[in-house]
Backbone as CSV, one residue per row, in Angstrom:
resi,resn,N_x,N_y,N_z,CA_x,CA_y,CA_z,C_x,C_y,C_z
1,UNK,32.806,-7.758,23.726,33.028,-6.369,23.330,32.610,-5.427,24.450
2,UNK,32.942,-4.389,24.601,33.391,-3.403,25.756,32.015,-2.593,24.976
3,UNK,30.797,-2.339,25.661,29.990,-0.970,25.016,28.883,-0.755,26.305
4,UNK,29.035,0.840,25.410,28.103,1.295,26.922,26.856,2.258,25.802
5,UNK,25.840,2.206,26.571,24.828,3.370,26.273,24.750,4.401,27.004
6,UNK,25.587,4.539,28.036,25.787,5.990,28.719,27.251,6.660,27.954
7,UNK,26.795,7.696,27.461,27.796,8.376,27.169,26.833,10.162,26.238
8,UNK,28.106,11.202,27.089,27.611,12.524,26.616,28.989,12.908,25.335
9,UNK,29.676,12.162,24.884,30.258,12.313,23.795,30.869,11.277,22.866
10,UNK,30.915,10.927,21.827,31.253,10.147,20.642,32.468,10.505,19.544
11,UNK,32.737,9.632,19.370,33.205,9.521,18.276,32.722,8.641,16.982
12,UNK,32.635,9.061,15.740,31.997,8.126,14.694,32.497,7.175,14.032
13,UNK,32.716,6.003,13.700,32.877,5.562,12.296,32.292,5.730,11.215
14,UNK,32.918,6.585,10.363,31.911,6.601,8.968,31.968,7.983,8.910
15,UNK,32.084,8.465,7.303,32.010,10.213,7.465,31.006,10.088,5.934
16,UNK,30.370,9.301,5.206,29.626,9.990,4.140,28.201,9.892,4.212
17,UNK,27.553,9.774,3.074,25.844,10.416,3.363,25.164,9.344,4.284
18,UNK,25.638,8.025,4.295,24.989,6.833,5.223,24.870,7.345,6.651
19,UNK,26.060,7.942,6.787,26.552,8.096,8.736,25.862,9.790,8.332
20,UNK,25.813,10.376,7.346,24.724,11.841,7.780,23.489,11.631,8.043
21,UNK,22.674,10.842,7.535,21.165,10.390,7.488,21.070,9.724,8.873
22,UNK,21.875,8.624,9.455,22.142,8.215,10.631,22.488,9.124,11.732
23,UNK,23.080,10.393,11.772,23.080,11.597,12.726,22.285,12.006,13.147
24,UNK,21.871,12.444,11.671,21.048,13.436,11.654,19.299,13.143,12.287
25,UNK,19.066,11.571,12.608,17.905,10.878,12.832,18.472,11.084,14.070
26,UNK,19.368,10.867,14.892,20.220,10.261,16.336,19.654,11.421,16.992
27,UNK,20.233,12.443,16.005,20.222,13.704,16.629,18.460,14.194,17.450
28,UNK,17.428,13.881,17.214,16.542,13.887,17.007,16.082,13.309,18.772
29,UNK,16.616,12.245,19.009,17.344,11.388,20.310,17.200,11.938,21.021
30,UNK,18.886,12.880,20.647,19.855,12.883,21.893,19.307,14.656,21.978
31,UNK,18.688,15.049,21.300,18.006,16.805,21.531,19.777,17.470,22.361
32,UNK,20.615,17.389,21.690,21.907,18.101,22.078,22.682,17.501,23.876
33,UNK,22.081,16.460,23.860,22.682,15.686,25.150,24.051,15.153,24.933
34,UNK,24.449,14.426,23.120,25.492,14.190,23.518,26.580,14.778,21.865
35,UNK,27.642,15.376,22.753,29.287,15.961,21.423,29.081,15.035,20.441
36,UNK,29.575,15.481,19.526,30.472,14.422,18.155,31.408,15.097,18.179
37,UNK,32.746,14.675,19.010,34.354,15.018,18.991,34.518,14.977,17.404
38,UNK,34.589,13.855,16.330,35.054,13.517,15.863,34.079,12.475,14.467
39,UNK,34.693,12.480,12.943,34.444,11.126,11.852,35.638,10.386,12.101
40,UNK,35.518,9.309,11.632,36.984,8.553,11.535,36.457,8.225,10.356
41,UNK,37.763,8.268,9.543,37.492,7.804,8.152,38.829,7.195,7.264
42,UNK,39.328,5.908,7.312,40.496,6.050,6.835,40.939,6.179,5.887
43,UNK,40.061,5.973,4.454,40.187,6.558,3.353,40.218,8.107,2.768
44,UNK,39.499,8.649,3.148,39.191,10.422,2.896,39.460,11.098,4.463
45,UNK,40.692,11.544,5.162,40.228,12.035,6.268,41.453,13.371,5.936
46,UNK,41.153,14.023,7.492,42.138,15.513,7.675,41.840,16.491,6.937
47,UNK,40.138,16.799,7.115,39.685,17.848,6.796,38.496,18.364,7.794
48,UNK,37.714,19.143,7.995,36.886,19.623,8.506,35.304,18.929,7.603
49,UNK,34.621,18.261,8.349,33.628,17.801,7.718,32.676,19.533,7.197
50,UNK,32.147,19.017,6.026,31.544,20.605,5.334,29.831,20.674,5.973
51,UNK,29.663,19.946,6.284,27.796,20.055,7.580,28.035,19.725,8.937
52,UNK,28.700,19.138,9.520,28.697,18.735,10.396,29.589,19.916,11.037
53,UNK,30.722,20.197,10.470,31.757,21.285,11.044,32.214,20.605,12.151
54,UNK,32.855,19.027,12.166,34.182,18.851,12.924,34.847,17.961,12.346
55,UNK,36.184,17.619,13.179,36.994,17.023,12.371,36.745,15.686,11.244
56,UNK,37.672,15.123,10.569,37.324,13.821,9.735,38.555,13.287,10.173
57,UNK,38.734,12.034,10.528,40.439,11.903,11.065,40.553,10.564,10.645
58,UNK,41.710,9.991,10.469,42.102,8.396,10.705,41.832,7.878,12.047
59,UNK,41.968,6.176,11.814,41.413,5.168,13.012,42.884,5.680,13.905
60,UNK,44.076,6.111,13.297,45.574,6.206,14.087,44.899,7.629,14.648
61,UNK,44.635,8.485,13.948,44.553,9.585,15.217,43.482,9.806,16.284
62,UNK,42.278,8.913,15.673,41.566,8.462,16.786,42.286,7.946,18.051
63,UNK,42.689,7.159,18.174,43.356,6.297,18.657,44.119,7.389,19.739
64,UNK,45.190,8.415,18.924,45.720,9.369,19.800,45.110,10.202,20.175
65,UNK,43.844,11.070,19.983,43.470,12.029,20.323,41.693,11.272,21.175
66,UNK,41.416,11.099,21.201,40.411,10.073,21.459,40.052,8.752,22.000
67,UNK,41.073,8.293,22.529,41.009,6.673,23.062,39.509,6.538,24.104
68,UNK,39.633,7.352,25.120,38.409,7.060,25.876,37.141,7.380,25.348
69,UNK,36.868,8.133,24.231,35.776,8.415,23.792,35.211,7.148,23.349
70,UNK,33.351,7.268,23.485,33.074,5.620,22.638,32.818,5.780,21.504
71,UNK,32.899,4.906,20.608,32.867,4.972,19.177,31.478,4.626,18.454
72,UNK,31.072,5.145,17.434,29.609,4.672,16.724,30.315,4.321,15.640
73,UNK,29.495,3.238,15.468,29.772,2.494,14.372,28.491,2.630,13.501
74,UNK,28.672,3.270,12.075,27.917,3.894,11.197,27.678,2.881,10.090
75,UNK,28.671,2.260,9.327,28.686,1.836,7.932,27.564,1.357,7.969
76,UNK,27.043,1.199,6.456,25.771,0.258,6.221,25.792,-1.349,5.952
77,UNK,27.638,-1.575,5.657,27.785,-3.273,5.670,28.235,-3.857,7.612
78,UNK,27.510,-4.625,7.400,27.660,-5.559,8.619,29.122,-6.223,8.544
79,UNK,28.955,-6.537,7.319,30.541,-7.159,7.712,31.583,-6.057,7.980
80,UNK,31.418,-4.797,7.805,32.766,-4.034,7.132,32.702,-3.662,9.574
81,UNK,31.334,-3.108,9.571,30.941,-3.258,11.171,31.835,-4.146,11.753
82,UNK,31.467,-5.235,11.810,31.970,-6.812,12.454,33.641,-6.419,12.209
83,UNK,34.187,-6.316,11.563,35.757,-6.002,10.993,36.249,-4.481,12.295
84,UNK,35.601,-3.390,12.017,35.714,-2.547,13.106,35.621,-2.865,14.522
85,UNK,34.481,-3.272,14.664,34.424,-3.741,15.817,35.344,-4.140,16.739
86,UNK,35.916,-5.154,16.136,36.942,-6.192,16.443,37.810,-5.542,16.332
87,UNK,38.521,-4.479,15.741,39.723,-3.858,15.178,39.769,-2.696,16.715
88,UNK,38.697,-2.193,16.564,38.662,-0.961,17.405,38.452,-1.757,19.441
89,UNK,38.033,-2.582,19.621,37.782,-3.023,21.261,39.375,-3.675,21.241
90,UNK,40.219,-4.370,20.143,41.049,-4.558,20.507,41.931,-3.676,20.675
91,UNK,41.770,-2.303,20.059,42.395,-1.491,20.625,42.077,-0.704,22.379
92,UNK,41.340,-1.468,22.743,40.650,-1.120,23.894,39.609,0.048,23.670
93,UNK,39.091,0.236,22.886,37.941,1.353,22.021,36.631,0.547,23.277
94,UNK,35.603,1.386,23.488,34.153,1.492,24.148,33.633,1.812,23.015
95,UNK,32.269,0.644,22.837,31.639,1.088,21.324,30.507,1.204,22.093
96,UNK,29.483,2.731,21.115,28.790,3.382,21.548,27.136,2.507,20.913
97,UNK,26.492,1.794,22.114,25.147,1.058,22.029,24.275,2.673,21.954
98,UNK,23.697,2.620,20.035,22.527,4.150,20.367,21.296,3.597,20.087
99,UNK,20.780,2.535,21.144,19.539,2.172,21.602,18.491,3.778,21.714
100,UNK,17.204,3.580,21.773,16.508,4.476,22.230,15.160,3.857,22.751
101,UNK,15.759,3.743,24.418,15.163,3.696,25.614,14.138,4.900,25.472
102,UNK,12.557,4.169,26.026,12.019,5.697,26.464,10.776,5.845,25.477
103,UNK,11.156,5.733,24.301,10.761,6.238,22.700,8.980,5.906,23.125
104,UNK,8.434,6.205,22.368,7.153,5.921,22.829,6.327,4.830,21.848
105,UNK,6.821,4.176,21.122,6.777,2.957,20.180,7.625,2.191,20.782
106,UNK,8.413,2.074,21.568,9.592,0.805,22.261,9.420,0.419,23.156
107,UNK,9.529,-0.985,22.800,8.877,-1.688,24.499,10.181,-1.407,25.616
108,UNK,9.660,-1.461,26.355,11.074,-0.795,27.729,12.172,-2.075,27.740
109,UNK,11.789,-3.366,27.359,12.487,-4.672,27.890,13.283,-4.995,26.756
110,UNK,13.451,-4.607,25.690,14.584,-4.996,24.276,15.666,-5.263,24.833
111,UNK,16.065,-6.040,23.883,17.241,-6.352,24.838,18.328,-5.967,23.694
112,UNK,19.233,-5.096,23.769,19.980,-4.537,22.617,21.881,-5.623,22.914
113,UNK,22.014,-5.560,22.001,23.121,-6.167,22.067,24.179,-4.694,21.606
114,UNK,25.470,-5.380,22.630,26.900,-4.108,21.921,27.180,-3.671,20.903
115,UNK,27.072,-2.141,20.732,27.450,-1.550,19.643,26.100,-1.408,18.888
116,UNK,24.827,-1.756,18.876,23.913,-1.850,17.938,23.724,-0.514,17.883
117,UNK,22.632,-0.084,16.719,22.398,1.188,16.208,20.755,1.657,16.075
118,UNK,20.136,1.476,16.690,18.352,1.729,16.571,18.033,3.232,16.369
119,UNK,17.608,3.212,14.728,17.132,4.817,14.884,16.494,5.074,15.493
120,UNK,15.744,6.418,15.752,15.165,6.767,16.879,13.519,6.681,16.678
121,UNK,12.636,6.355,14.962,11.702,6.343,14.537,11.359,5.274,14.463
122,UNK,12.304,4.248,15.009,11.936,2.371,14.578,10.747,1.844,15.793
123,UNK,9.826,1.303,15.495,8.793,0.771,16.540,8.787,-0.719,16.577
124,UNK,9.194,-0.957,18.085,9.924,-2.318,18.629,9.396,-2.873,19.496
125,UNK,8.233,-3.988,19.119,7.112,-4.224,19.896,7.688,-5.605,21.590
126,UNK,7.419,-6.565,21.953,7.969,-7.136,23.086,8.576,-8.295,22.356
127,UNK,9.450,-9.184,24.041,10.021,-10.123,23.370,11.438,-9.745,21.731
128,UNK,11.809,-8.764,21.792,12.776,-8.481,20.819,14.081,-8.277,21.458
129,UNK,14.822,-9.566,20.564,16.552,-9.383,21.168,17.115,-8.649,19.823
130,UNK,17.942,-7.529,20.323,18.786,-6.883,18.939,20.259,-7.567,19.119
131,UNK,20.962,-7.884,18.160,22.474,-8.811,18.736,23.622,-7.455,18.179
132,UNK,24.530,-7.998,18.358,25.593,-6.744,18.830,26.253,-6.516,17.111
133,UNK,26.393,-4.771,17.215,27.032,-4.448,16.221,25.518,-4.595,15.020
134,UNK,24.450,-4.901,15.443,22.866,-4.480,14.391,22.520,-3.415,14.057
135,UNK,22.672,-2.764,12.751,21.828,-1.603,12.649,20.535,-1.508,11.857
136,UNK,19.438,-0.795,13.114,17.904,-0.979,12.600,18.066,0.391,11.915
137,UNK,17.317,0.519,10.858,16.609,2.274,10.726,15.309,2.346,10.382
138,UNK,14.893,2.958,11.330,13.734,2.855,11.011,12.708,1.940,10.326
139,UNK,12.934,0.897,11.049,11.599,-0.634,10.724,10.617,-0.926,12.098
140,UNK,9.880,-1.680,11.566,8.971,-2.161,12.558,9.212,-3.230,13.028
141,UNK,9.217,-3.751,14.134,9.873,-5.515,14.733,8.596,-5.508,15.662
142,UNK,7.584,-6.290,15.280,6.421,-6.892,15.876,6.456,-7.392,16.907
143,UNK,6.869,-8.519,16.896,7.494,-9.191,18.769,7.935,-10.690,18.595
144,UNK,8.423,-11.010,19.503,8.964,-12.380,19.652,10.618,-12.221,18.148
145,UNK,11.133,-11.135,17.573,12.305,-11.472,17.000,13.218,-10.643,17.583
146,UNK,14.377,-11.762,16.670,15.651,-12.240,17.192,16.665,-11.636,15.814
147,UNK,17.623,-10.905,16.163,17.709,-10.454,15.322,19.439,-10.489,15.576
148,UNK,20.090,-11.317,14.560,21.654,-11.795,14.860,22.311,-10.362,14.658
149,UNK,24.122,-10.858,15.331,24.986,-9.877,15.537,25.376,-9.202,14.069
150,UNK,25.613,-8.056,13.642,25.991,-7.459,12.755,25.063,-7.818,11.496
151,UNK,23.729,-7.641,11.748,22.777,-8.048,10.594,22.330,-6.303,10.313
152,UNK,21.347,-6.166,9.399,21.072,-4.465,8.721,19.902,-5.012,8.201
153,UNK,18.864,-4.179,8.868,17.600,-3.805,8.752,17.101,-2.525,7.901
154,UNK,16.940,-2.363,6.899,16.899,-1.228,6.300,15.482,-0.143,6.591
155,UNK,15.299,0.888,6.176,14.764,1.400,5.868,13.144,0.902,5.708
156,UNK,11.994,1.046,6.654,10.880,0.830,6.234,10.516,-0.852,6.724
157,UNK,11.422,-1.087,6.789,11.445,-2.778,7.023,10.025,-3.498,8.093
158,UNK,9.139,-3.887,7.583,8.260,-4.374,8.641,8.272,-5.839,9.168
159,UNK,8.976,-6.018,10.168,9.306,-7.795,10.572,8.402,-8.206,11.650
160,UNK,7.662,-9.412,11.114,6.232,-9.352,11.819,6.977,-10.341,12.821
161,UNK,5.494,-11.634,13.765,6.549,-12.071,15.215,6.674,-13.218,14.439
162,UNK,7.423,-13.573,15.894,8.046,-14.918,15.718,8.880,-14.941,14.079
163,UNK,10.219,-14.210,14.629,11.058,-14.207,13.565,12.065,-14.153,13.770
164,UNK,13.377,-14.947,13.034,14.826,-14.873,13.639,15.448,-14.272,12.153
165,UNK,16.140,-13.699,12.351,17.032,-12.953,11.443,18.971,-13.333,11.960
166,UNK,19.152,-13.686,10.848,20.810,-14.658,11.384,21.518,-13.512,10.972
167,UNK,23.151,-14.260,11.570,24.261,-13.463,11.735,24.523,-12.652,10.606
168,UNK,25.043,-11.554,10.532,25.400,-10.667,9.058,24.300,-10.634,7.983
169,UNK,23.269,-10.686,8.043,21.922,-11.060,6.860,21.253,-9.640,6.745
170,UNK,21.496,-8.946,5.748,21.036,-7.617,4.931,19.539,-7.802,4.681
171,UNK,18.566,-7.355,5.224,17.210,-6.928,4.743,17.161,-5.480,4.441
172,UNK,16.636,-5.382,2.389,16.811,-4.486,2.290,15.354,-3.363,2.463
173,UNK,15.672,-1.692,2.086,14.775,-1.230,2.456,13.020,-1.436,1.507
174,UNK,11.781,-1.619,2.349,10.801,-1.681,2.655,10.358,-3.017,2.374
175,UNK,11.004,-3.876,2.852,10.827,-5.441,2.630,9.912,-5.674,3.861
176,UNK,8.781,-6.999,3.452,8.203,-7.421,4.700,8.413,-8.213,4.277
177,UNK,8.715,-9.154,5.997,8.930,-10.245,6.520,7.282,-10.781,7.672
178,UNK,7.332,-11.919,6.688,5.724,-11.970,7.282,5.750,-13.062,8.807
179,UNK,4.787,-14.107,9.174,5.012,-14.352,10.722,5.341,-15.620,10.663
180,UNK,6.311,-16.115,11.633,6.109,-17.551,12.135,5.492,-17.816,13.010
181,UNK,5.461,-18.770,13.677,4.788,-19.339,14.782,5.690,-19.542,15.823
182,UNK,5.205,-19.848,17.156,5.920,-19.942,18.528,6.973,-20.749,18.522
183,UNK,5.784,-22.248,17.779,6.818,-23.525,17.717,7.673,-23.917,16.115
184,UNK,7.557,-22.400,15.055,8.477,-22.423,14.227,8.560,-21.536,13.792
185,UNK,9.162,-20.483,14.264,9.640,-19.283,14.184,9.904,-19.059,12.304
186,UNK,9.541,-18.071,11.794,10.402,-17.852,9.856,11.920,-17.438,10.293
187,UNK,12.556,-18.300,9.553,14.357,-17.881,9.819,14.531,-17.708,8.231
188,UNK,15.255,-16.707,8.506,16.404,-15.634,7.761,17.723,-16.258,7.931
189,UNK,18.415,-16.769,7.145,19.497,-17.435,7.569,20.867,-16.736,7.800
190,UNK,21.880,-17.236,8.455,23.315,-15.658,8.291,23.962,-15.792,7.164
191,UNK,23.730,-13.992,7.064,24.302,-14.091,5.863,23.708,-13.896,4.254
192,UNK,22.494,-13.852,4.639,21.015,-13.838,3.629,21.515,-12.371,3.806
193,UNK,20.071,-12.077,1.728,20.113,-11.012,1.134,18.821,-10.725,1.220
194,UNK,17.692,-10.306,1.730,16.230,-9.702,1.069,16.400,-8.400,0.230
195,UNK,16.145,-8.278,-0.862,16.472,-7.322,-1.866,15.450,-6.421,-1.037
196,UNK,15.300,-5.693,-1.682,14.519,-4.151,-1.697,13.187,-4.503,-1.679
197,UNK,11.934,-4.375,-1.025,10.417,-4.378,-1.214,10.368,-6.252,-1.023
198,UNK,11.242,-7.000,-1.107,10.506,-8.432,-1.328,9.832,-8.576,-0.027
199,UNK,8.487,-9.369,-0.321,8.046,-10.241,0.840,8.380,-11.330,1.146
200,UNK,8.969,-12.041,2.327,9.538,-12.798,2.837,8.412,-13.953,3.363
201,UNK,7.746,-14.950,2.365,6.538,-15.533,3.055,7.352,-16.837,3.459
202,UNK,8.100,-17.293,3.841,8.954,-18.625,4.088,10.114,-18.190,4.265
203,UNK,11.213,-19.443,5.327,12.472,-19.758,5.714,13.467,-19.197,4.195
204,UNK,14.451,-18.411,4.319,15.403,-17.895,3.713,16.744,-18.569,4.097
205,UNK,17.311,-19.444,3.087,18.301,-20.087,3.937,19.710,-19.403,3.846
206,UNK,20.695,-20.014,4.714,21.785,-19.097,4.619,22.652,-18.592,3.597
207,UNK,23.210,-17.179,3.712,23.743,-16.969,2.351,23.167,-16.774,1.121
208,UNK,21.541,-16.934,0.996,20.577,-16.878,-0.315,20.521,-15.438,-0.419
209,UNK,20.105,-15.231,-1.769,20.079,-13.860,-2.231,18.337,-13.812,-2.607
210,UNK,17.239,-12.927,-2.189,16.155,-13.363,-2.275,15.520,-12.244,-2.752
211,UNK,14.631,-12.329,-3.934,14.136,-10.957,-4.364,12.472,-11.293,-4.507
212,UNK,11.976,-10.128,-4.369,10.247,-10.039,-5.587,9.090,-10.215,-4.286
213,UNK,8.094,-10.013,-4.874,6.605,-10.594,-3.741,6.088,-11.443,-4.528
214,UNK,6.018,-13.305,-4.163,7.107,-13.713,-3.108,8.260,-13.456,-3.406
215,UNK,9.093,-13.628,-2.254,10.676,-13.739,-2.346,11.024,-14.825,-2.698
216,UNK,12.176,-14.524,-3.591,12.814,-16.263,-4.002,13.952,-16.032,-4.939
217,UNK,14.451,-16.650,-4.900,15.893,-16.258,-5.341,16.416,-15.947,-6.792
218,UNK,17.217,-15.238,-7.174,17.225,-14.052,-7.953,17.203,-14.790,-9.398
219,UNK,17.986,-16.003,-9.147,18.185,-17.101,-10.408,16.499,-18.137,-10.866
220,UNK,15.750,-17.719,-9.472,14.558,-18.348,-10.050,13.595,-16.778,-11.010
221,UNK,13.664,-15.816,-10.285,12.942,-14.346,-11.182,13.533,-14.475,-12.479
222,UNK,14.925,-14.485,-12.853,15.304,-14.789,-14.251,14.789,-15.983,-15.018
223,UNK,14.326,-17.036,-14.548,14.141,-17.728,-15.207,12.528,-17.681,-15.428
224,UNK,12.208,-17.061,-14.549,10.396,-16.594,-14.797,10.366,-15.517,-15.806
225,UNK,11.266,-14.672,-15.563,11.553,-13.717,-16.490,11.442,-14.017,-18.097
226,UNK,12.391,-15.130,-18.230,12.522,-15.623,-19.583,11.118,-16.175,-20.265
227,UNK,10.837,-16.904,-18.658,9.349,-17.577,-19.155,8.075,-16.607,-19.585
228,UNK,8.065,-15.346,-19.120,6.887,-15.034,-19.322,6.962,-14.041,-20.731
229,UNK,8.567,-13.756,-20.883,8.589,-12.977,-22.997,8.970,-13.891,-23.721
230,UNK,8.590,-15.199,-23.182,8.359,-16.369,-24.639,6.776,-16.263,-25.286
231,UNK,6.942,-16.223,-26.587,6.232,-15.964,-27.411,5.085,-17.200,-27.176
């Protein structure tokens, strides 16, 4: 994929309250360094956004009015990301990496992968790879993790070290993920769910849906559930 972190103007994917809360943090960043030409939105577009005050357009008039601009990729699903992605570089699209170099919680050496999205309040200790098309907001990443392509870090998220987080895998907001070790890292598998607040004390395997403190999967809480309003 084609992405750069130099750039003084954008274009967005995404025009509703997800990609406003995501601006509006960016903004915070970029202190008026860089335009928003443009939303792309292909469901609701061809109006004047009502806060932002610029256009809302389709991926087709992007395309015509906008080709060289780079694109941010907003949504909150990884997969729907991963789908753009791919849709938009094959159109020869530059997707816009909004790393934040500098920050005074970020280690200088992250290594961000294309297209990723790091709010500007997230504290990102050493040893951390972000993989391409990731959006952090505002979490904590301790050190030594690894964090797969098009995965979502929510809100509050504290991921202690020695931790791998797999391809497309949703951690939701204020979940901790507690530590592995050097020689066995805690894996998050691709494709995994951490619900909202769970603690993550063990390996999450792929595709699992994992809730509660501990975390564990949603079909085992129901059945604890049942167990504990038996008479």
């Amino acid at each position: 994929m084609k992405a750069t972190t130099e750039f003084d103007e954008i274009t967005v994917f995404g025009a509703r309250g997800h990609t406003l809360v995501i601006l509006r943090g960016m903004e915070e960043f970029w202190r008026g360094r860089v335009r928003l030409r443009a939303l792309v939105d292909d469901i609701e577009n061809g109006f004047v956004h009502p806060v932002l005050g610029i256009p809302v357009i389709s991926s087709e008039e992007r395309l015509r009015q906008f080709a060289e601009v780079p694109i941010l990729l907003t949504p909150g699903s990884g997969s729907l990301r991963a789908r753009m992605a791919k849709r938009f570089t094959d159109e020869g699209a530059t997707l816009a990496t909004a790393s934040c170099p500098g920050q005074l919680h970020v280690d200088p050496v992250v290594d961000y992968g294309a297209g990723c999205l790091c709010m500007s309040f997230s504290r990102i200790g050493p040893n951390v790879r972000i993989g391409a098309g990731v959006q952090l907001l505002a979490s904590v990443l301790a050190h030594d993790v690894t964090i797969g392509d098009f995965a979502t870090v929510g809100s509050g998220v504290c991921v202690s070290g020695h931790v791998e987080i797999g391809e497309g895998a949703h951690i939701g907001p204020q979940a901790v993920i507690t530590n592995g070790s050097r020689d066995r890292p805690l894996r998050i598998g691709a494709g995994a769910i951490v619900g909202v607040g769970a603690a993550v004390l063990r390996d999450v395997p792929a595709g699992a849906r994992v809730i509660g403190n501990p975390a564990m999967p949603v079909r085992d809480w129901v059945r604890l559930q049942r167990l504990l309003k038996q008479p």
